[in-house]
ZADO-1210 file (C-alpha; in nm, 4 decimals, padded with zeros to 6 digits):
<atoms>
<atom x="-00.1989" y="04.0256" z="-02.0238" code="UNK" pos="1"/>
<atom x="00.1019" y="04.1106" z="-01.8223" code="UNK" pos="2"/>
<atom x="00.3362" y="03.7976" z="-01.7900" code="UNK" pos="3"/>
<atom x="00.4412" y="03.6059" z="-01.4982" code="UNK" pos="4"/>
<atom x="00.7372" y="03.4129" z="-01.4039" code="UNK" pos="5"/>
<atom x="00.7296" y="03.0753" z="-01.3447" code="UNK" pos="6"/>
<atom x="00.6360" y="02.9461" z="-00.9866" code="UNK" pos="7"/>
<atom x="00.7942" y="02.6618" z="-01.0251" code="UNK" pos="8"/>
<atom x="01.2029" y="02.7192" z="-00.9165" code="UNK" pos="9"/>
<atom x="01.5141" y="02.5458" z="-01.1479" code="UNK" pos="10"/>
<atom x="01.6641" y="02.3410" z="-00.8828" code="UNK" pos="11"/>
<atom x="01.7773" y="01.9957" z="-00.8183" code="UNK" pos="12"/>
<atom x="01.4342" y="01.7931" z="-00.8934" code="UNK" pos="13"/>
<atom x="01.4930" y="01.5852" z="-00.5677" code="UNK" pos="14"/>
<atom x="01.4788" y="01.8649" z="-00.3001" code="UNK" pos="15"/>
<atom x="01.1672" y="02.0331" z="-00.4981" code="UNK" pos="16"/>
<atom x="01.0238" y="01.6564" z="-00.4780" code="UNK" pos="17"/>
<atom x="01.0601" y="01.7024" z="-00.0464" code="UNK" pos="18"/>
<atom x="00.9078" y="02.0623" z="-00.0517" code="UNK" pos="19"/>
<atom x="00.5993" y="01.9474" z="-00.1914" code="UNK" pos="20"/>
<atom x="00.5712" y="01.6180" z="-00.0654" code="UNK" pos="21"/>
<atom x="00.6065" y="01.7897" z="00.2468" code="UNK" pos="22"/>
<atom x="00.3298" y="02.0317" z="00.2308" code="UNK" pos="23"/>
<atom x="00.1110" y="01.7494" z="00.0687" code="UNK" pos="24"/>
<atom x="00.1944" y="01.5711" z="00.3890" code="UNK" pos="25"/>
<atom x="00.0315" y="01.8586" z="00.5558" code="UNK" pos="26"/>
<atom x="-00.2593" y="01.9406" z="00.3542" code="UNK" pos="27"/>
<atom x="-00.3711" y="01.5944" z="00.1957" code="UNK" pos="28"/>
<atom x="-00.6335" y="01.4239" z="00.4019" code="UNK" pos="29"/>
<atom x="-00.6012" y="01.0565" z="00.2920" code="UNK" pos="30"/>
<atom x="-00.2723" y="00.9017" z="00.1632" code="UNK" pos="31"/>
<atom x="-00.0421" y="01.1680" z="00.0742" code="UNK" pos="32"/>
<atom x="00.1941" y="00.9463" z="-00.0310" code="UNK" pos="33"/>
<atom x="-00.0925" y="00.7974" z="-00.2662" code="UNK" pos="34"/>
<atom x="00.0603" y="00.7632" z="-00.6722" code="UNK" pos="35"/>
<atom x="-00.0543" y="00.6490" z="-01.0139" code="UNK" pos="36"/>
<atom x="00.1576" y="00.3385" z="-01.1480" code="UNK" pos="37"/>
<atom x="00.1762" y="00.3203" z="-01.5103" code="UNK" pos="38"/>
<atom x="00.3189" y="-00.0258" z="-01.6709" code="UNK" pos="39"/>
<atom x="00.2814" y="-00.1980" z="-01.9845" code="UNK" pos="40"/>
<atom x="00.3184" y="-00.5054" z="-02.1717" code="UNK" pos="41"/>
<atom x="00.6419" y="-00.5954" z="-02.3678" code="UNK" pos="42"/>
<atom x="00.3965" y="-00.5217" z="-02.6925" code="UNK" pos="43"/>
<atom x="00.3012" y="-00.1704" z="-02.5065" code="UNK" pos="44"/>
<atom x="-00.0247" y="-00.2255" z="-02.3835" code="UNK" pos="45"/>
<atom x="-00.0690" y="-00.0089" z="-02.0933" code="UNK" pos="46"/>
<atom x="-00.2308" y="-00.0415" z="-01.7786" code="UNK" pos="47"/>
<atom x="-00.2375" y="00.1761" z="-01.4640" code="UNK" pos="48"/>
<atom x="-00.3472" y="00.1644" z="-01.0522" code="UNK" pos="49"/>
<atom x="-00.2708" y="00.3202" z="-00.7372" code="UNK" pos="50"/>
<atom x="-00.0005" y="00.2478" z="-00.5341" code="UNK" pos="51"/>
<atom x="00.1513" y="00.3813" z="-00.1744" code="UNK" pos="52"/>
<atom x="00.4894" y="00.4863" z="-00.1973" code="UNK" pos="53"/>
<atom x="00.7197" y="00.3613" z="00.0339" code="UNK" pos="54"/>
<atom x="01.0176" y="00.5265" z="00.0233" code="UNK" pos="55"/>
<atom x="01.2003" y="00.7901" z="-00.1810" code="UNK" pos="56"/>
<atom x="01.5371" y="00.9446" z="-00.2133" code="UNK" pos="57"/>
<atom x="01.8062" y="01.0381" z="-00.4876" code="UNK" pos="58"/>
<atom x="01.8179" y="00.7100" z="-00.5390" code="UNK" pos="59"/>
<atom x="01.4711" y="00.6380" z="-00.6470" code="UNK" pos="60"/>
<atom x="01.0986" y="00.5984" z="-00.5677" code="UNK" pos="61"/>
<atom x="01.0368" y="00.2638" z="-00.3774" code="UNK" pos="62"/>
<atom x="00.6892" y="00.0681" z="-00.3580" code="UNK" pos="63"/>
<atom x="00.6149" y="-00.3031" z="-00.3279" code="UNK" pos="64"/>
<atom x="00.3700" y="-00.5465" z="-00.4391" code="UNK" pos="65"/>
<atom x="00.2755" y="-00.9047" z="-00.5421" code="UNK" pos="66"/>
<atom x="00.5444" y="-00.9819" z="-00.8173" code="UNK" pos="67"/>
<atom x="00.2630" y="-01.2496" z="-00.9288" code="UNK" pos="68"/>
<atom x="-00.0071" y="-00.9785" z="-00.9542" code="UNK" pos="69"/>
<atom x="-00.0859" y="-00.8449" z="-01.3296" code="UNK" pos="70"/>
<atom x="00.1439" y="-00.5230" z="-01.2389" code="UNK" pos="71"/>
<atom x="00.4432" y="-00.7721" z="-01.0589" code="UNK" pos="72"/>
<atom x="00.4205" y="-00.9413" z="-01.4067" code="UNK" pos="73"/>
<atom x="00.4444" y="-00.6636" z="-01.6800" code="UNK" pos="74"/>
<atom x="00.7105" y="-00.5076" z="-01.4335" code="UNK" pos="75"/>
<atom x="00.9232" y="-00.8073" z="-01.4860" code="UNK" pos="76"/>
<atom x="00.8796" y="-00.8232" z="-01.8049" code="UNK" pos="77"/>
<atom x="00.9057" y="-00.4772" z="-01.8774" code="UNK" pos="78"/>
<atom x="01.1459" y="-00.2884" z="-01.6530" code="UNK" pos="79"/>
<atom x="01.0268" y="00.0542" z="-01.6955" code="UNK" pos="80"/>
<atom x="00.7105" y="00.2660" z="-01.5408" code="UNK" pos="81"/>
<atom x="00.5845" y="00.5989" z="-01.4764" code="UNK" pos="82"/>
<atom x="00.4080" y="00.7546" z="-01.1520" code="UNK" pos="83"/>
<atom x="00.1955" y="01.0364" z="-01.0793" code="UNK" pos="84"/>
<atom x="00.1298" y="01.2036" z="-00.7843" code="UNK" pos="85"/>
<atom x="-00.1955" y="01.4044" z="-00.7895" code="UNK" pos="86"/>
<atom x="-00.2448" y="01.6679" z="-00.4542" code="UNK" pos="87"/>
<atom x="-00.5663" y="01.7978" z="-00.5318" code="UNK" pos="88"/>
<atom x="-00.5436" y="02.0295" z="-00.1879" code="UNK" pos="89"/>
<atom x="-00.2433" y="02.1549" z="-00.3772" code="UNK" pos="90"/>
<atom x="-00.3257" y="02.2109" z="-00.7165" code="UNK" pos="91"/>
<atom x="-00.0221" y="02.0156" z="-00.8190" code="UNK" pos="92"/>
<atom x="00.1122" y="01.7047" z="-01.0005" code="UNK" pos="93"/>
<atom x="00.4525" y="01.5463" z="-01.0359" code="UNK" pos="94"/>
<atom x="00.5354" y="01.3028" z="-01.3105" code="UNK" pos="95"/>
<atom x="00.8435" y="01.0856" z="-01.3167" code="UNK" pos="96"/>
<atom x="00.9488" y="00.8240" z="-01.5263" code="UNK" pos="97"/>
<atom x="01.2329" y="00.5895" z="-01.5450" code="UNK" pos="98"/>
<atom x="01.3760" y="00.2309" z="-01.4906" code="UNK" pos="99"/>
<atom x="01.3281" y="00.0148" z="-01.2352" code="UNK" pos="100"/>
<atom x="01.4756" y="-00.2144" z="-01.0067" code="UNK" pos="101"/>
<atom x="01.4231" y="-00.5204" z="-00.7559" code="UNK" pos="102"/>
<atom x="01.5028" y="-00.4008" z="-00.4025" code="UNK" pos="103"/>
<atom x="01.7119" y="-00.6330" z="-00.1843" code="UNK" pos="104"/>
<atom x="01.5171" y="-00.9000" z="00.0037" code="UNK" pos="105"/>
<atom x="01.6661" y="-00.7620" z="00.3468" code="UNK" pos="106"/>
<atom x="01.4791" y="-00.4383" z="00.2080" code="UNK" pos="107"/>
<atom x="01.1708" y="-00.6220" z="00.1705" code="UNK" pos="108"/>
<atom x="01.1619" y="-00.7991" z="00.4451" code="UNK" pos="109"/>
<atom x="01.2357" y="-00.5242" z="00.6701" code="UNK" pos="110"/>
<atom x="00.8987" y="-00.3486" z="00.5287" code="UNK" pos="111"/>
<atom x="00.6749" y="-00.6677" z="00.5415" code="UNK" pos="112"/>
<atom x="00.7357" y="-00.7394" z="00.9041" code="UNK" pos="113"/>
<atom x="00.6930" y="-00.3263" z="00.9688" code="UNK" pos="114"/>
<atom x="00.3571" y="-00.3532" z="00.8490" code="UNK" pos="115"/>
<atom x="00.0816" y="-00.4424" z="01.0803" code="UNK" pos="116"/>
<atom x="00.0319" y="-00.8117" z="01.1718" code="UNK" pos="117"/>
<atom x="-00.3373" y="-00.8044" z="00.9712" code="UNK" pos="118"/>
<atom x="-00.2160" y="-00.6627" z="00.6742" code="UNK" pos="119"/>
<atom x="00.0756" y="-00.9013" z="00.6268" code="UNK" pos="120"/>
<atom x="-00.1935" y="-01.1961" z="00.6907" code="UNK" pos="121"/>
<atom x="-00.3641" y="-01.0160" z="00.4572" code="UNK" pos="122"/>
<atom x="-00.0583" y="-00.9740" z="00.1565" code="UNK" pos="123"/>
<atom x="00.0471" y="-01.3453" z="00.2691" code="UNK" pos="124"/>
<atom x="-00.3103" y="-01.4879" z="00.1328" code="UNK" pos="125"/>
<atom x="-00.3954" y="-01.3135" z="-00.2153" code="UNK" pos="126"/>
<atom x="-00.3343" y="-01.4651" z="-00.4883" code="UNK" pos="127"/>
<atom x="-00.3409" y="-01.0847" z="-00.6202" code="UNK" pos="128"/>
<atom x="-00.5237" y="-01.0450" z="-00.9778" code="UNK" pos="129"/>
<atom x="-00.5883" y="-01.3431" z="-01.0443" code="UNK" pos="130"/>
<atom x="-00.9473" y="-01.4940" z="-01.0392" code="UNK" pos="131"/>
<atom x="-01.1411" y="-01.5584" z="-00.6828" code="UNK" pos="132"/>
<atom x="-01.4183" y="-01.7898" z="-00.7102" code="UNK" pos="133"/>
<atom x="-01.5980" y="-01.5891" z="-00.3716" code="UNK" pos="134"/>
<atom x="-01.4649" y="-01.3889" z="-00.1398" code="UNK" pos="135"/>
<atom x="-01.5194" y="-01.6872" z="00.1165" code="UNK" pos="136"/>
<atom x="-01.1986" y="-01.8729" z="00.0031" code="UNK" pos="137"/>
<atom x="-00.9754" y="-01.5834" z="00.0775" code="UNK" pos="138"/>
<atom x="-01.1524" y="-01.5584" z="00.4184" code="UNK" pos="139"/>
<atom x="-01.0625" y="-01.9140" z="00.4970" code="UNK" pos="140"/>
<atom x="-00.6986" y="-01.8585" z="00.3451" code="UNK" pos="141"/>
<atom x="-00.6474" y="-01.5581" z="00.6355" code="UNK" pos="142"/>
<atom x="-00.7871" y="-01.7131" z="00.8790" code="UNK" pos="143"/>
<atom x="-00.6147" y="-02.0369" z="00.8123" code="UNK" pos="144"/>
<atom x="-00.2963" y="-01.8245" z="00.8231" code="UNK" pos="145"/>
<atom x="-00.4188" y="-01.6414" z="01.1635" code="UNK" pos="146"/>
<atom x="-00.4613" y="-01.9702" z="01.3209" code="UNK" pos="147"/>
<atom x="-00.0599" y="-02.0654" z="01.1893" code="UNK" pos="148"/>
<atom x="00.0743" y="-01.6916" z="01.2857" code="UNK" pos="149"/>
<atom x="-00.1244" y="-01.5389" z="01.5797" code="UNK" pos="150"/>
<atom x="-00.0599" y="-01.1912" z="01.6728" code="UNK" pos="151"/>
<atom x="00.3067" y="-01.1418" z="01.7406" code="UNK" pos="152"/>
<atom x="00.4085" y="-01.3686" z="01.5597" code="UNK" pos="153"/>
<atom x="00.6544" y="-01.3570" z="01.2534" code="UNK" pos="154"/>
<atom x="00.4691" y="-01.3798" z="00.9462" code="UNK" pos="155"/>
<atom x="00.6969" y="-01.5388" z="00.6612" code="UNK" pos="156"/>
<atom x="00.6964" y="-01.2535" z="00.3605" code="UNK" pos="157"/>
<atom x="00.5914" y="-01.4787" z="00.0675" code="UNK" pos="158"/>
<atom x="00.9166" y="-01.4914" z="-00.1785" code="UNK" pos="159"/>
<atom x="00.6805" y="-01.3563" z="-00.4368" code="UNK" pos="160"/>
<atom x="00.5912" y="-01.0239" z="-00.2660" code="UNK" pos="161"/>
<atom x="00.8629" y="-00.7948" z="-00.2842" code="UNK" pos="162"/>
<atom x="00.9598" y="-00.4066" z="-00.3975" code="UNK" pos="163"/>
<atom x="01.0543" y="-00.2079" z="-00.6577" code="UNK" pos="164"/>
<atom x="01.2525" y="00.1490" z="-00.6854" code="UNK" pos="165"/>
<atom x="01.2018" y="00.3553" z="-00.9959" code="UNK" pos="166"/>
<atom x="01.4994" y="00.5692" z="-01.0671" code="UNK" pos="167"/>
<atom x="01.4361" y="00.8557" z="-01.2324" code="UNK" pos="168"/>
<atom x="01.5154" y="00.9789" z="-01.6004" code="UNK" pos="169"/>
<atom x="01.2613" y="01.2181" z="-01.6047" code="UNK" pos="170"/>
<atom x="01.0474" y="01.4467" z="-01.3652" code="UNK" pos="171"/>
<atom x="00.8115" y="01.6970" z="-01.4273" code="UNK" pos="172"/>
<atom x="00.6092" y="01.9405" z="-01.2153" code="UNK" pos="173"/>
<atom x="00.2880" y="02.1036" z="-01.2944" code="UNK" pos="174"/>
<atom x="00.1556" y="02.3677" z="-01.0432" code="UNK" pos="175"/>
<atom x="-00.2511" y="02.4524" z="-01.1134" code="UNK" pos="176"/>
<atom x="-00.2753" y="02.8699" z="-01.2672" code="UNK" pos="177"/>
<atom x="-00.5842" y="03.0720" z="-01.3509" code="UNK" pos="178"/>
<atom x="-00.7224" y="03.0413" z="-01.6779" code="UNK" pos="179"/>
<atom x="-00.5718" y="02.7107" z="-01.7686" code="UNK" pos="180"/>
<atom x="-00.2377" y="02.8679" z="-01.8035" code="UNK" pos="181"/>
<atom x="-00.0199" y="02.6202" z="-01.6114" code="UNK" pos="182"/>
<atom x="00.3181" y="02.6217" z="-01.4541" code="UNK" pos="183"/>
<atom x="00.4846" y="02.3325" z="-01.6255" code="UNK" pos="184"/>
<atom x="00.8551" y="02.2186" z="-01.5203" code="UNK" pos="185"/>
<atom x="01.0868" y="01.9221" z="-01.6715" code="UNK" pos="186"/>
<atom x="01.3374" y="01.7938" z="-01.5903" code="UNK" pos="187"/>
<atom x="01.5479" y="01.4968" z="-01.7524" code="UNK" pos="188"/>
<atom x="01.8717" y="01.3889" z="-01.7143" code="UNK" pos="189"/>
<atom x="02.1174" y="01.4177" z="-02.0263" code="UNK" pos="190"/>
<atom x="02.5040" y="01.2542" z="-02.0570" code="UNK" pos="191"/>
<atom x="02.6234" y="00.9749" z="-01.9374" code="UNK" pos="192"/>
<atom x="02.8593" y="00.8392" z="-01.6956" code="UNK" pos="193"/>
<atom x="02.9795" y="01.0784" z="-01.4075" code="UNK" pos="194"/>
<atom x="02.8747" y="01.3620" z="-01.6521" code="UNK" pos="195"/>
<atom x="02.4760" y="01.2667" z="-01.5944" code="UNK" pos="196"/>
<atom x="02.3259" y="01.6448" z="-01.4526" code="UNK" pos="197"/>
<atom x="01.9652" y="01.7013" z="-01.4775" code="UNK" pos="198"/>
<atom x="01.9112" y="01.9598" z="-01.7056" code="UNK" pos="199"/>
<atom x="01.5456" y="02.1592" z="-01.7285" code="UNK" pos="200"/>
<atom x="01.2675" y="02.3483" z="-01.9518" code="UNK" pos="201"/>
<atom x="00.9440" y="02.5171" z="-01.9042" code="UNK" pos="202"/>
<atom x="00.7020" y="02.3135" z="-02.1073" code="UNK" pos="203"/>
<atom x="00.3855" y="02.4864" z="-02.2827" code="UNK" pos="204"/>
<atom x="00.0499" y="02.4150" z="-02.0540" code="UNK" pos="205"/>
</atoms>
């Protein structure tokens, strides 16, 4: 079997992220931006769920929740977390992994009142994760809240939902092949200081 070379270029991590997040923008029919949250316990149980992301950068992969949820709760007590982006249209996957961080509350208030008026209602009634006796108590709690904050007006953003940015220690790309012989890229940062760089490998399928 003659060999190939990998698909998959050596470059800074960041601007490979855009290219394909780009295209997946393009090809993806329903929530491109669509990503696997991993978490775990401070004793390493893991659990894991789908979240939107909401921003993204070189400094970090930004989505936001209910800090009260089960997710809000293991991230706070367990500052660390892995995502996954899955484009099926694309054959492709990205992992990255790393530490994360509180955004501002400027920054999360700034993205609450961007969202639309029904879905902060929405955000502003859950008590997310935790047990719901029937679905006609959250019901009343939205439309309580409707009655309090009609369209257009300013919603409050609940001081327990907020955002969090995962900055990266680790990324790596996997591009579908033929035969089960993937194109796997990682990369991880190494040194400390101003001498962090991201160095790279091609990892075995």
């Amino acid at each position: 079997m003659k060999a190939e070379q990998s698909a998959i270029p050596s470059s800074d991590p960041f601007g490979l992220f855009e290219d394909w997040f780009a295209q997946a923008r393009e090809s993806e029919p329903n929530d491109p931006n669509a990503m696997a949250l991993a978490t775990a316990t401070p004793g390493g149980a893991p659990s894991v769920r789908m979240v939107l992301l909401k921003g993204h950068g070189a400094d970090g992969y930004v989505f936001y929740t209910n800090a009260q949820s089960r997710k809000g709760q293991e991230i706070r007590a367990n500052m660390q977390a892995a995502l996954l982006f899955h484009w099926k249209s694309l054959r492709r996957q990205i992992r990255i992994e790393g530490p994360l961080e509180e955004v501002s509350a400027a920054m999360a208030d700034d993205y609450f009142h961007s969202r639309p008026h029904v879905s902060q209602i929405a955000s502003a009634a859950s008590d997310q994760s935790r047990p719901l006796a029937d679905r006609s108590e959250y019901y009343d709690r939205v439309a309580k809240l409707e009655e309090e904050y009609p369209e257009g007006s300013n919603v409050p953003r609940p001081a327990h939902w907020t955002g969090f940015r995962l900055r990266p220690r680790a990324m790596e790309f996997w591009l579908d092949r033929p035969g089960r012989m993937h194109d796997r890229r990682r990369f991880e940062l190494a040194g400390a200081g101003d001498a962090l760089n991201w160095e790279d490998r091609l990892l075995y399928p």
